[in-house]
C-alpha positions in Angstrom: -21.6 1.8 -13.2 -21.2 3.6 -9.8 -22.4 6.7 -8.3 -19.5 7.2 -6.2 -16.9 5.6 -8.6 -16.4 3.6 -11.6 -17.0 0.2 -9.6 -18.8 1.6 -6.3 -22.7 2.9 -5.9 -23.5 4.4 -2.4 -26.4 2.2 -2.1 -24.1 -0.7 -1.3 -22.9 1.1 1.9 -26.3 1.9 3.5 -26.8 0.4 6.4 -28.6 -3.3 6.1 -31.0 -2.3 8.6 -32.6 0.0 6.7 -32.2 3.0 9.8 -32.0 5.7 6.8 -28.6 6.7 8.7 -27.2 9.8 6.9 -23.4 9.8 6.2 -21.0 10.3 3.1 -18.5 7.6 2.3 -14.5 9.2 3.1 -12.8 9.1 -0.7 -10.0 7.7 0.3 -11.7 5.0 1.0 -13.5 4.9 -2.2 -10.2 5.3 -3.9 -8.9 2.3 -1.9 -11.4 -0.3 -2.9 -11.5 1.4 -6.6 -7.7 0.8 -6.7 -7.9 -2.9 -5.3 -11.2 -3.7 -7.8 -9.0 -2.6 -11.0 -5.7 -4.4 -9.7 -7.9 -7.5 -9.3 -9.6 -7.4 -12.9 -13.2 -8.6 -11.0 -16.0 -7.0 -9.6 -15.9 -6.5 -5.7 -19.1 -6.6 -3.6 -19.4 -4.3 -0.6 -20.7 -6.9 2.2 -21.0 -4.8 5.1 -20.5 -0.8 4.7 -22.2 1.5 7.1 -23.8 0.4 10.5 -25.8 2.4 12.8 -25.3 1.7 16.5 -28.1 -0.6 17.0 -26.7 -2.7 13.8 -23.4 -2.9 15.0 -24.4 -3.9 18.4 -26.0 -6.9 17.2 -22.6 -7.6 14.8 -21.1 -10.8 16.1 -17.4 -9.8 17.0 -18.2 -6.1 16.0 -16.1 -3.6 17.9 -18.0 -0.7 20.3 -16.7 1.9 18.3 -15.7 0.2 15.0 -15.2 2.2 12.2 -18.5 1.1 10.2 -20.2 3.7 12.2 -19.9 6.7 10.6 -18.3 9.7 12.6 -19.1 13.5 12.7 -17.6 15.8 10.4 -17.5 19.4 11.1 -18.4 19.6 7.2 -21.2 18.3 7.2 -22.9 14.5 7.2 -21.0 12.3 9.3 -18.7 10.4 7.1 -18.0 6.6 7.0 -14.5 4.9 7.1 -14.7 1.3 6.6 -16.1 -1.6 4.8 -16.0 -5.2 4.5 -15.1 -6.2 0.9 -15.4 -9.7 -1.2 -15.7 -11.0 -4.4 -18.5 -10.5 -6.6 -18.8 -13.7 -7.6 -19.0 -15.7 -4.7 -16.8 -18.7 -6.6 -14.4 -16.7 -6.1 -14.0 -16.2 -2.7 -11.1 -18.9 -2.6 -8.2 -18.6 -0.1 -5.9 -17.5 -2.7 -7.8 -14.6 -4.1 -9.0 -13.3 -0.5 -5.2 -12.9 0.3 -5.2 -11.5 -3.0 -7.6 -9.3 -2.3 -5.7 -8.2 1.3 -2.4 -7.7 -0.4 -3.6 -5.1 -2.8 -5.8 -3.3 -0.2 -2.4 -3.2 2.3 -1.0 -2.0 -0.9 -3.6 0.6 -1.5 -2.9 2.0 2.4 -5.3 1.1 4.7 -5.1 2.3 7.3 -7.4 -0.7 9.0 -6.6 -4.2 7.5 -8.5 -7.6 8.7 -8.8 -10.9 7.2 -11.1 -12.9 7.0 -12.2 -16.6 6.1 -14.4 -15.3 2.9 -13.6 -11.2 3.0 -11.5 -8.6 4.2 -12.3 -5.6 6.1 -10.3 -2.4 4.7 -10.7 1.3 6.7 -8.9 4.5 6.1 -9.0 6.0 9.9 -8.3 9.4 9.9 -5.6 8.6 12.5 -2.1 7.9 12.8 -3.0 4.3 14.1 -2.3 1.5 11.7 -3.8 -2.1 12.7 -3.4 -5.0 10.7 -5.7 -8.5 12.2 -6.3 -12.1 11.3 -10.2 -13.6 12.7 -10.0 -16.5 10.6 -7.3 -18.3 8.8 -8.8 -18.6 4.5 -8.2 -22.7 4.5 
């Protein structure tokens, strides 16, 4: 069972270089990933949530200012926006149920949508930009 919802714990956003980074995770985005965890039936595994600077500096292909780095929020800790999602169950990480996985997070309204060979990256920007990317066709 999750802290943060039924499926989600906040330790499986903290940053993997173990920085201590303060943040809170945006509930929309927690609602996102709930909604795409229950549509799929299986568990989901956060593979890369928050990053501090440093971290995603040393992120092969990571944007400057992606939205794994948490930003300020007048209301307090600075709150984080996107995460990289997969299957549990590594098995599972076929081509078919990755685009699975993409079709019901595009679904649940990301704002931020990539796909890639063995995961997808979901974000819910507080913007009116939507983006949508491809890095690597699931064969």
């Amino acid at each position: 069972m999750g802290d943060l919802r039924p499926s989600f714990s906040f330790g499986e956003f903290i940053c993997k270089d173990g920085c201590g980074l303060k943040f809170t995770v945006d509930d929309a985005l927690l609602d996102l990933l709930q909604y795409a965890r229950d549509e799929l039936g299986e568990p989901l595994e956060i593979t890369s949530g928050c990053r501090c600077r440093a971290r995603n500096s040393d992120t092969p292909g990571a944007a400057d200012n992606s939205w794994h780095i948490p930003r300020d929020s007048l209301m307090g800790l600075p709150i984080l926006y996107a995460a990289d999602v997969s299957f549990a169950d590594k098995s599972l990480r076929t081509p078919e149920n990755v685009l699975r996985l993409y079709a019901y997070l595009s679904q649940g309204k990301a704002k931020g949508l990539g796909l890639y060979s063995n995961r997808c990256h979901a974000d819910t920007r507080p913007t009116r930009q939507v983006a949508r990317w491809i890095s690597a066709m699931p064969q």
